[in-house]
Each structure stands twice: as structure tokens, then as C-alpha cells.
C-alpha positions as CSV (number, residue, x, y, z in Angstrom):
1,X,112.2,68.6,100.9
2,X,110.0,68.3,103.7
3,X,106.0,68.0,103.5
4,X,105.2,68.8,107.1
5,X,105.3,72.1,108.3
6,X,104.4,72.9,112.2
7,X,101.2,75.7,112.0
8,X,99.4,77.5,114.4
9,X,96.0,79.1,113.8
10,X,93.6,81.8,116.2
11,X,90.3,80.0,117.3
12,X,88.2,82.1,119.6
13,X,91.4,83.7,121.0
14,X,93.1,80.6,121.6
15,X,96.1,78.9,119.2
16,X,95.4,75.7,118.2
17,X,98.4,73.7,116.8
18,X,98.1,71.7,113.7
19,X,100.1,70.6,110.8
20,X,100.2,71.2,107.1
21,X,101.5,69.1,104.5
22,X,102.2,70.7,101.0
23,X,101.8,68.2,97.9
24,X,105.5,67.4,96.4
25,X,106.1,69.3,93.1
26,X,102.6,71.6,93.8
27,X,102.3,75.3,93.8
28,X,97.8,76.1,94.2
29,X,96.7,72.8,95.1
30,X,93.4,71.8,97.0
31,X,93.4,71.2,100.8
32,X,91.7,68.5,102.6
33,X,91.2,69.8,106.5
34,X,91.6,66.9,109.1
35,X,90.5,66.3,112.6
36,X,90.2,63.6,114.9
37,X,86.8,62.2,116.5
38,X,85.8,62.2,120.1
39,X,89.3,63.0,122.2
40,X,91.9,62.1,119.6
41,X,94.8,64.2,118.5
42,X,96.6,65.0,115.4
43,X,99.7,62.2,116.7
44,X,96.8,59.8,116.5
45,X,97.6,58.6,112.7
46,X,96.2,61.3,110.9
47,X,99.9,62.4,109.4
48,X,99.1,58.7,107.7
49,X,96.3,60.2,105.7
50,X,97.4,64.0,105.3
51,X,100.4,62.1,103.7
52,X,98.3,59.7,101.1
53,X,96.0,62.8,100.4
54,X,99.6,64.6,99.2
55,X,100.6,61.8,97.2
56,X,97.0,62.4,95.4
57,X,97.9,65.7,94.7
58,X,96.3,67.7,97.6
59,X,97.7,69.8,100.6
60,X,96.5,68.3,104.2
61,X,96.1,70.0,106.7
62,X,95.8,68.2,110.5
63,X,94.7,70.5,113.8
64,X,93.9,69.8,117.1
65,X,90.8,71.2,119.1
66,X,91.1,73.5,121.7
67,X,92.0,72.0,125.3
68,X,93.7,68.6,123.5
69,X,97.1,68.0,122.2
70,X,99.5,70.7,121.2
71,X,96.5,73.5,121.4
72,X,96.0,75.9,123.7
73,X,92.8,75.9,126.3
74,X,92.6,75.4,130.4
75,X,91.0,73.2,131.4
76,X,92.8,70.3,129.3
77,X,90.4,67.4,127.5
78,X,87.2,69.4,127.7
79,X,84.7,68.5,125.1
80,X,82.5,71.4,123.9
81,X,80.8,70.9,120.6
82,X,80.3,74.6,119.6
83,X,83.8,74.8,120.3
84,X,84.9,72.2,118.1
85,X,82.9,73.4,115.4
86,X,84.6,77.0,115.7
87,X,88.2,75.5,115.6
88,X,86.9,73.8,112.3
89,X,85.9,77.1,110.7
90,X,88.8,79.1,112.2
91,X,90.7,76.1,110.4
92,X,89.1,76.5,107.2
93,X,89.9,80.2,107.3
94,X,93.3,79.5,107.8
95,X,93.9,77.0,105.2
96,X,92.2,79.5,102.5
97,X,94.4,82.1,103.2
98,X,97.8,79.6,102.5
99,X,99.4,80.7,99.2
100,X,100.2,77.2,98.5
101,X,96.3,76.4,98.8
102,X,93.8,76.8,96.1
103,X,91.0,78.7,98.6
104,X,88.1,77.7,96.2
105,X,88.8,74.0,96.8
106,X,88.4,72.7,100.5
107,X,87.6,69.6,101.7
108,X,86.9,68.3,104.9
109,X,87.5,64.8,106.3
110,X,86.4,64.2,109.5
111,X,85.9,60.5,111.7
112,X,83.5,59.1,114.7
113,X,82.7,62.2,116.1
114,X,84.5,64.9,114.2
115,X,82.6,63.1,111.3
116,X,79.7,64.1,112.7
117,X,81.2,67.9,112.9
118,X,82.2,67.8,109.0
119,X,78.7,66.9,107.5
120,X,77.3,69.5,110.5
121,X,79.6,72.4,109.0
122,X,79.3,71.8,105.3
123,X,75.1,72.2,105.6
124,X,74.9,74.6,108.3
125,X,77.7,77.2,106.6
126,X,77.2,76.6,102.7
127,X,80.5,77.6,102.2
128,X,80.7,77.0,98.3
129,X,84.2,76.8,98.8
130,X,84.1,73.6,100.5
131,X,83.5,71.4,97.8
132,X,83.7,68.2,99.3
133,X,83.1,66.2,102.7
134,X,84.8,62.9,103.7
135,X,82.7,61.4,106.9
136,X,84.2,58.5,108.1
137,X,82.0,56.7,110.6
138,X,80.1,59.8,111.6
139,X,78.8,60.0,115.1
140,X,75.4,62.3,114.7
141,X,73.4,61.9,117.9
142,X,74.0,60.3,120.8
143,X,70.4,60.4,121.9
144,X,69.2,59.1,118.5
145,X,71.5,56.5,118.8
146,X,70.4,55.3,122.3
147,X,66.9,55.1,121.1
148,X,67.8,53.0,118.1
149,X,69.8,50.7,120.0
150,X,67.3,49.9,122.8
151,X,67.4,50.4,126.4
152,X,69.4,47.4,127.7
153,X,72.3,48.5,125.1
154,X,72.0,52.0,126.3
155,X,72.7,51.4,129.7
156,X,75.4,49.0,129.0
157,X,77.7,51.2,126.6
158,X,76.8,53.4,129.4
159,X,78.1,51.6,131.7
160,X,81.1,50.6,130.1
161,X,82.1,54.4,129.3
């Protein structure tokens, strides 16, 4: 049988391309939602976690943002926060209307800067349906960060990026 299924979902009008894996042997299970940070895309090594989440018991489900990877959006590799934050509730809405998923029992798991985006959705929606949050690294506030670090560090890292 196989785990991975190709999926598509609507964000904003535009389809962004993801994958979901079921759980072996499981009919309602819950769904842990995953993105990549910063740039990253789903071929990045997240089918290496959706795939250890199954073998717990849950569904996975893997998407990329909007204008990176297998989704739609012209220009390619923008970076728009808002937008990124919509393709993570049009993502949650599509996971809760799977039949395989049980809709009452959503997690998200998010790294570096999608992270960020997971803690940012779970307190600014209240969706009671997302009942837990996996930040991994979390990248909050680039400005925040800056300060903390110092001037000469700041101006460093940016000039290294």
C-alpha cells in the first residue's frame, strides 16, 4: 500500500502542491501539517518526518508555499509572510476536510522560519482544533534578533546573506 499521495489545495486562488501521507492500518487519525522554513521545499527532507509521524499513528501532511517548489505563483521564490501564513490556513482547511483525518485533531510542525509561522498561527487564530504546535528552531523577529546580537554581528550575517 502506498502512504504518499500527491495533493493539491486552493490558497488565495493559487494551487499549492503538497503531499499527504495516511498512517498504515488507520481509518480517522490525527494530522500533523508540515512546512519548511525560510525557502525550503517539501523535497527538502520533510517526507522523513511525515513518514516517522505515520509510524506514530498520525496522517502528515507536507505543502509548499506559494511561488516555491511544485506550487503555483509568478514570480518564483518570492517571500511574503502574509502569504505564507494564508497557505498555512488554506492547508489546515484542507487537511480537516480529508475523510481519513480526524478534523478535531491538528497539529502543526513548523522549522527556522516556518516555526516562526506555526506558533504565529496557533495564537493569532485560536483554532481549538489545532491542538498542538511543534516549533523547531523558530525564527520570530529578525529585528529582535539583530538587536540581541549586537551591531558588529548584525552587519556581518548581513553581510554574509
Amino acid at each position: 500500500m502506498r502512504i504518499r499521495q500527491d495533493i493539491q489545495f486552493n490558497s488565495e486562488g493559487l494551487k499549492c502542491a503538497g503531499w499527504f501521507f495516511k498512517a498504515p492500518g488507520m481509518d480517522k487519525a490525527p494530522c500533523v501539517i508540515l512546512a519548511h522554513g525560510f525557502c525550503g521545499v517539501k523535497e527538502m527532507r520533510l517526507d522523513a518526518y511525515a513518514e516517522a509521524f505515520t509510524g506514530a499513528g498520525y496522517h502528515a501532511l507536507v505543502f509548499d508555499y506559494r511561488h516555491f517548489g511544485g506550487s503555483e505563483g509568478d514570480p518564483r521564490l518570492i517571500l511574503d509572510i502574509r502569504k505564507q501564513h494564508q497557505d498555512w490556513r488554506a492547508a489546515i482547511r484542507f487537511a480537516k476536510k480529508l475523510q481519513e483525518v480526524d478534523s478535531h485533531r491538528i497539529a502543526l510542525w513548523g522549522t527556522s522560519f516556518s516555526g516562526g509561522h506555526v506558533l504565529e498561527i496557533a495564537a493569532t487564530d485560536q483554532d481549538p482544533d489545532i491542538v498542538a504546535i511543534i516549533s523547531q528552531a523558530p525564527h520570530m523577529n529578525g529585528f529582535a534578533t539583530a538587536a540581541a546580537s549586537g551591531p558588529v554581528h548584525s552587519i556581518r550575517l548581513g553581510t554574509a546573506a
